[in-house]
C-alpha positions in Angstrom: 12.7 58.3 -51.2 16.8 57.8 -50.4 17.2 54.0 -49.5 18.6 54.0 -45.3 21.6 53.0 -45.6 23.0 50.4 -43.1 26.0 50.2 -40.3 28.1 47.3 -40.7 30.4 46.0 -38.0 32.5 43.5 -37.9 34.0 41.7 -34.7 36.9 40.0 -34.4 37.0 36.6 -31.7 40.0 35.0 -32.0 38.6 32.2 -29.7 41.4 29.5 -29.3 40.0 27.7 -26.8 36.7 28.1 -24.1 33.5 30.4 -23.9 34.9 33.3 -23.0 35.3 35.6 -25.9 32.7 34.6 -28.1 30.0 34.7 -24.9 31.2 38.4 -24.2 31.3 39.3 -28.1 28.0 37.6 -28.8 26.4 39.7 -25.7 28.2 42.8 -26.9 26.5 42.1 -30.4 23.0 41.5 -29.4 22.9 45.0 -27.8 24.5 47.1 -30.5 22.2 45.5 -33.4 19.1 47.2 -34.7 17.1 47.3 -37.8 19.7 49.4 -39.8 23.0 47.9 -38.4 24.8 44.5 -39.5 27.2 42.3 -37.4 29.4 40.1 -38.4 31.5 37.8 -36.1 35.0 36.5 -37.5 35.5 34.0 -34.7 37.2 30.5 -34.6 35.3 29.2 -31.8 34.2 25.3 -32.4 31.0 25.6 -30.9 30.0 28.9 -32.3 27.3 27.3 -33.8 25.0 26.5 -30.7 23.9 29.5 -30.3 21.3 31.4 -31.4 22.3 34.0 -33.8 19.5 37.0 -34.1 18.4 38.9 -37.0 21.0 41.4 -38.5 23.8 39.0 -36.7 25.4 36.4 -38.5 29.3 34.4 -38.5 32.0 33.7 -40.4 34.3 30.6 -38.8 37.6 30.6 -39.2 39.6 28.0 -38.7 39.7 26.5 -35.3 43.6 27.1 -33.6 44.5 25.9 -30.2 47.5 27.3 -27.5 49.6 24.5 -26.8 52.4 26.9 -25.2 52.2 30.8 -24.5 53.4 31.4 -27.9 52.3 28.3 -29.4 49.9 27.1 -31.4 48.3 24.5 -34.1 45.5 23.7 -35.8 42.4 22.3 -33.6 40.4 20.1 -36.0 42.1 19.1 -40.0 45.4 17.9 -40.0 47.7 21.0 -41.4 50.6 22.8 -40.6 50.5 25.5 -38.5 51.7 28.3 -40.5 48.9 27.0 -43.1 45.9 27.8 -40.6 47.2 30.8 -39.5 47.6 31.5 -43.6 43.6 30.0 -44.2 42.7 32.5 -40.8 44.8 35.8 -42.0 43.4 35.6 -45.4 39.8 34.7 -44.4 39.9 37.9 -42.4 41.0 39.7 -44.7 38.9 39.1 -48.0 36.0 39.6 -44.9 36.5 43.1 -44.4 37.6 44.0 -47.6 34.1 42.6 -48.6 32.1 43.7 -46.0 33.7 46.8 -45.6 32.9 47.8 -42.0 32.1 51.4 -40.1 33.2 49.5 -37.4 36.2 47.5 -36.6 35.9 45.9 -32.9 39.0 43.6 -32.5 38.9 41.8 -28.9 41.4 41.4 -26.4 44.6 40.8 -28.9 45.8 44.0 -30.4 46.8 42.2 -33.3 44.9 39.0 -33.0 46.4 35.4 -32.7 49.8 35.6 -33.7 49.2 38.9 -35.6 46.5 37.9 -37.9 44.7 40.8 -37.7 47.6 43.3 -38.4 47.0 43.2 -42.2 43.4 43.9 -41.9 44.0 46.8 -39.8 46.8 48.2 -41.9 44.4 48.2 -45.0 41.5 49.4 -43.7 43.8 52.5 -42.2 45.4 52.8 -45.7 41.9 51.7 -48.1 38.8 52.8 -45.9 39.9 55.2 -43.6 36.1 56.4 -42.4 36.2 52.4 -40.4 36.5 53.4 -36.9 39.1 50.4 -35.4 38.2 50.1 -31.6 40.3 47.5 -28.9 38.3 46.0 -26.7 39.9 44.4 -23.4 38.3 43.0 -20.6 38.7 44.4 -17.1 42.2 42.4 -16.2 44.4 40.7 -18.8 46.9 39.6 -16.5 49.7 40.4 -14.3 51.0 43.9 -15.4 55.0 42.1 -15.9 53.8 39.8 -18.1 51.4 42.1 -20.2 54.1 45.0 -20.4 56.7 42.9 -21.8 54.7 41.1 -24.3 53.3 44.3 -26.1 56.9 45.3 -25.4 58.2 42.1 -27.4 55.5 42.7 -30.2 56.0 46.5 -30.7 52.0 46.6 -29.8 51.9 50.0 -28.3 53.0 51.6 -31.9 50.5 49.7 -33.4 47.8 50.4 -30.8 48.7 54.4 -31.6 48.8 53.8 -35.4 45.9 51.5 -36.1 43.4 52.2 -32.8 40.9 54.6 -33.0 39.8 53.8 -29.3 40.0 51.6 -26.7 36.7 49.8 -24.7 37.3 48.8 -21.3 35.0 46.2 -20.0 35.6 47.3 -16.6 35.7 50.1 -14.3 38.4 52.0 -13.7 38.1 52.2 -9.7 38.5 48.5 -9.7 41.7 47.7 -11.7 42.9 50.7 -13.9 45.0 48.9 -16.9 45.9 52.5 -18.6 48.4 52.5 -15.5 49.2 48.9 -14.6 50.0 48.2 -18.8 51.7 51.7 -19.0 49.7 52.4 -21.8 51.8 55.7 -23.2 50.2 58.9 -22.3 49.4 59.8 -25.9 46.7 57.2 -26.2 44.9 58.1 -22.7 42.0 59.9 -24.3 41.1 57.1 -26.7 40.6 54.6 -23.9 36.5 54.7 -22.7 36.0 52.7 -19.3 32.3 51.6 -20.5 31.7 49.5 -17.3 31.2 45.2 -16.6 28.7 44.4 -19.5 25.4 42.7 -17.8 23.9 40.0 -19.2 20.2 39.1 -19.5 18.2 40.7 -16.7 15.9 38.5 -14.8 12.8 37.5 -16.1 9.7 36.5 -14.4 9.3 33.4 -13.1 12.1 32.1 -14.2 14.1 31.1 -11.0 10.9 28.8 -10.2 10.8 27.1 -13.6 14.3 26.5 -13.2 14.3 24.7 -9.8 11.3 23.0 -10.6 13.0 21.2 -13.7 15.6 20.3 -11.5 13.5 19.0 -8.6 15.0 21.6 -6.0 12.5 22.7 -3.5 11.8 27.1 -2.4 13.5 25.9 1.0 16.7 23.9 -0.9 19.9 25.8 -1.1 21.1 25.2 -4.7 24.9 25.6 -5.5 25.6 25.9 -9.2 29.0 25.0 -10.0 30.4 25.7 -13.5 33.8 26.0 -14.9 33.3 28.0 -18.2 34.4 25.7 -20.8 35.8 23.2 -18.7 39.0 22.9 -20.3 41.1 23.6 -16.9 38.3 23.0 -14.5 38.3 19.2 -13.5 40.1 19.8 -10.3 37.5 22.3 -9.1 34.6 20.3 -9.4 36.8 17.4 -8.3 37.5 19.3 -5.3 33.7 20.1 -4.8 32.7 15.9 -5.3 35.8 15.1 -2.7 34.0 17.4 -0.1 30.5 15.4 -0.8 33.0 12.5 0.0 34.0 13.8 3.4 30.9 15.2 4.0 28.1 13.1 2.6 25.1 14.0 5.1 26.4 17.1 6.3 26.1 18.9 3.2 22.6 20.6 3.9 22.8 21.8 -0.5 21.7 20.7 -3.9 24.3 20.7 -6.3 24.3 21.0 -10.7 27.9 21.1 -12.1 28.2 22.2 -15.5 31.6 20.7 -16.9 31.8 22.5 -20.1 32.1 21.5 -23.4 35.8 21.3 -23.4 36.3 18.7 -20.9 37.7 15.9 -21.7 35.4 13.0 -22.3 36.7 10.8 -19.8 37.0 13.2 -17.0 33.2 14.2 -17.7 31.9 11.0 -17.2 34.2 10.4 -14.0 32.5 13.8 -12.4 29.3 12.5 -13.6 29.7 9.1 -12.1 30.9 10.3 -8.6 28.5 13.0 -8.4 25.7 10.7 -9.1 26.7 9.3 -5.9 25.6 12.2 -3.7 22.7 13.2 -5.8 24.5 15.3 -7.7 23.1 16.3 -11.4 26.1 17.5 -14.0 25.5 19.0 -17.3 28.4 19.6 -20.1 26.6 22.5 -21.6 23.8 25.1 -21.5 23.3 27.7 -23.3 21.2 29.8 -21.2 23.7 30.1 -18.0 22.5 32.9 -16.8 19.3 31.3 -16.2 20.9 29.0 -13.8 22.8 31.4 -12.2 18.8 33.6 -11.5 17.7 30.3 -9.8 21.1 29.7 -7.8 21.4 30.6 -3.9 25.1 30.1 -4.2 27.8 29.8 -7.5 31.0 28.1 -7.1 33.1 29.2 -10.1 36.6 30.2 -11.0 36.2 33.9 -12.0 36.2 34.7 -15.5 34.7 38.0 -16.9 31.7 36.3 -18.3 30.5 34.1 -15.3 31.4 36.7 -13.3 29.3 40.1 -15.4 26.7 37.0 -15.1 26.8 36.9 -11.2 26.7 40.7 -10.8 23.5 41.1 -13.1 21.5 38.0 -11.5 22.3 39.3 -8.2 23.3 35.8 -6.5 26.3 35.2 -4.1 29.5 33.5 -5.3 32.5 31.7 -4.5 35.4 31.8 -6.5 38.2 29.5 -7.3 40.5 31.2 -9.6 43.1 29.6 -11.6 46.6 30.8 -11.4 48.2 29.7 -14.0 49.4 30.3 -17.1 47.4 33.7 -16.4 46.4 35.6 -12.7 44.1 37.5 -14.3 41.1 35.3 -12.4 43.1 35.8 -9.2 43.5 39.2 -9.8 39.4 40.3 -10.4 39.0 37.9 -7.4 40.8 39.9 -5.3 39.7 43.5 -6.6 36.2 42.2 -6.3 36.3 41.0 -3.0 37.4 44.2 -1.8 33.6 46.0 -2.8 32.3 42.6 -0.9 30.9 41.7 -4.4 32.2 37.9 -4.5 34.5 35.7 -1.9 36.9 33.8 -3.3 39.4 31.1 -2.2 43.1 30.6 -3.1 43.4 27.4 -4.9 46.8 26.6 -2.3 43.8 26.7 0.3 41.2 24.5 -0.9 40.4 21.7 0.8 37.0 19.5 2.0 37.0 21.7 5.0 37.5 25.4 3.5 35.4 24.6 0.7 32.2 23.6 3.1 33.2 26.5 5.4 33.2 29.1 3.0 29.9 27.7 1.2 28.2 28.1 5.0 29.5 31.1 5.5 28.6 32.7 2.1 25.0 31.1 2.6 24.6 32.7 5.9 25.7 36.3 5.1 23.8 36.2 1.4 22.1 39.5 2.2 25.2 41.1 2.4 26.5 40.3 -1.0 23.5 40.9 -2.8 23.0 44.3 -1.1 26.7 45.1 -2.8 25.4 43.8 -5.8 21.9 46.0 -6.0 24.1 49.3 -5.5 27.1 48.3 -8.1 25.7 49.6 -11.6 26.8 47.3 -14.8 27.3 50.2 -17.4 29.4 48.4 -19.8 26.8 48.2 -22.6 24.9 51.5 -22.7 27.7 53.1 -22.6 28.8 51.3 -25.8 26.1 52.2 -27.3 26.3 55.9 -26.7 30.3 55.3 -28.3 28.1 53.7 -31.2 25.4 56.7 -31.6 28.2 58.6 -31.9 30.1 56.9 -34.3 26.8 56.2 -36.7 26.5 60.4 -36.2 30.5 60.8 -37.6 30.0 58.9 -40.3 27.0 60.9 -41.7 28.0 62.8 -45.2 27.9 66.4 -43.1 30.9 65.2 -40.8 34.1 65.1 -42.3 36.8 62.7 -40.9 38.8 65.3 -39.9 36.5 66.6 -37.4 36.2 63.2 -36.1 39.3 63.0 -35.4 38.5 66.0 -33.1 36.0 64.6 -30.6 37.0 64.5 -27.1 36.5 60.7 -25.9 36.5 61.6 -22.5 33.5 63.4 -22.1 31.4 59.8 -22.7 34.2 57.3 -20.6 
């Protein structure tokens, strides 16, 4: 009998700094694996190691880089020039997929990774294994279409994205925010780009909402307001914000609170949110693995809107306030906004924030719950089984019978 051959892919994180990328690539992963399909994860993400990597997935850490300007960056953790991590990072990635040699290339949100450390990858698996399928994947919103448009202006990215890309993934839907005319991707790459949907997140299990609230001592009648800030890196003043209304309000704050900091915080700001929330009963966490968990036992999250928390809110079903962050990116303001409009989330500009508006919207939220999770049960997450459909497809392609050529031929369009 034949040995079954396997499908290797191999998924590219740069991960600078926060949660978001490797949480969305690591969920991305877990659904495409099976039996007869590998995954490996380039990503330079510092705490890629605290989570649970299962069978047929594994990593390969790269060194960690951090964005000190939009075009800036240096080395996170040993003490070497810049030009030498990016060198260590280029080269890691390289030797990778030469070695690996992947049927799949998925490169996330940077067309040609961190300061185009992915470009020689891509041009020798186009010139040395032309069978690897190279896919983009973005999430819904980048950022404000200006600034987008005249960086891949700057870095000649839409040639590359029409030499080197196969297709495109879309986490999002195209109703919602539509990049392919907001970016002006050129009309030549239109039918590589798939729309696959926001990518849900683990479903709700039994009894887990209870367990939850028990640990944390919060009673069936309590409402409990999760507040996490993704890594935590930006987010002191929103949960500093949240603790100030507690101070202005400290018995007319009918709510149990957890904040989760994030593991990017900065020690010293940790332990001051942890010290004044103490004050009003208020339990704070840096990390947790499992946030989606929290999320399933929450009435009501207060969070600024990235794609992860937010894919996390839609599957688990629970009402949400968001503070977005407007700088350096909008791209939290902007999915606020175009979320709001299907009365999936509220949202509050950070100019407005204040002990009052904060408690306002919270009551308000509260008392019209129904009404967002009804929005919720009719809005279908597709992001994932659409991608594996794209992946069925592929794995059928790249059978002996199929030659590239005809490959080249399949209409994309007919699966977005």
């Amino acid at each position: 009998m034949a040995a079954v051959s396997t499908f290797n892919i191999l998924m590219y994180s740069h991960d600078t700094y926060g949660l978001g990328h490797i949480r969305r690539t690591m969920a991305i992963a877990n659904h495409l694996r099976d039996q007869r399909t590998n995954i490996l994860i380039l990503t330079g993400s510092p705490i890629v190691g605290r989570f649970a990597f299962p069978r047929q997935i594994d990593f390969v850490r790269i060194p960690g880089m951090i964005k000190k300007t939009n075009d800036e960056y240096r080395s996170l953790s040993i003490k070497i020039d810049d030009k030498q991590a990016l060198s260590i990072r280029t080269n890691i990635i390289l030797a990778t997929a030469q070695t690996f040699k992947p049927d799949l290339f998925i490169v996330d949100k940077e067309p040609l990774g961190l300061k185009k450390e992915v470009l020689p990858t891509l041009q020798w698996l186009k010139e040395s294994l032309p069978r690897t399928n190279i896919v983009l994947g973005l999430r819904d919103i980048l950022d404000e279409p200006r600034v987008i448009i005249e960086d891949w202006t700057e870095k000649n990215v839409y040639s590359h994205l029409n030499e080197l890309y196969d297709e495109i993934w879309v986490y999002g839907n195209r109703d919602i925010y539509n990049p392919i005319a907001s970016y002006s991707i050129p009309e030549m790459l239109h039918e590589r780009v798939v729309f696959t949907g926001y990518i849900p997140r683990s479903e709700k299990c039994l009894n887990t909402r209870e367990k939850i609230r028990r640990r944390y001592r919060i009673l069936p009648e309590d409402n409990f307001a999760l507040v996490t800030v993704g890594g935590g890196g930006d987010g002191y003043e929103v949960l500093e914000r949240f603790i100030s209304m507690h101070d202005h309000f400290p018995t007319a704050l009918p709510i149990k609170s957890l904040l989760i900091t994030g593991p990017f915080m900065a020690k010293a700001r940790r332990e001051s949110i942890k010290k004044r929330g103490r004050i009003h009963g208020i339990k704070t966490l840096p990390f947790h693995s499992r946030l989606e968990e929290l999320i399933q036992a929450a009435d009501l999250v207060i969070s600024m809107g990235g794609y992860n928390t937010i894919c996390e809110i839609l599957t688990q079903k629970t009402p949400a306030l968001i503070i977005p962050r407007e700088t350096p990116r909008r791209e939290q303001l902007i999915r606020a906004q175009c979320l709001k409009t299907r009365n999936l989330i509220d949202y509050l500009p950070w100019h407005d924030v204040t002990p009052w508006t904060l408690r306002d919207k919270i009551f308000t939220i509260l008392d019209d719950r129904a009404r967002y999770r009804a929005a919720m049960e009719s809005f279908q997450l597709t992001g994932l089984d659409t991608m594996l459909a794209r992946l069925n497809h592929l794995k059928n392609l790249h059978s002996p019978a199929v030659s590239r050529n005809r490959r080249a031929e399949q209409p994309l369009h007919a699966i977005a």
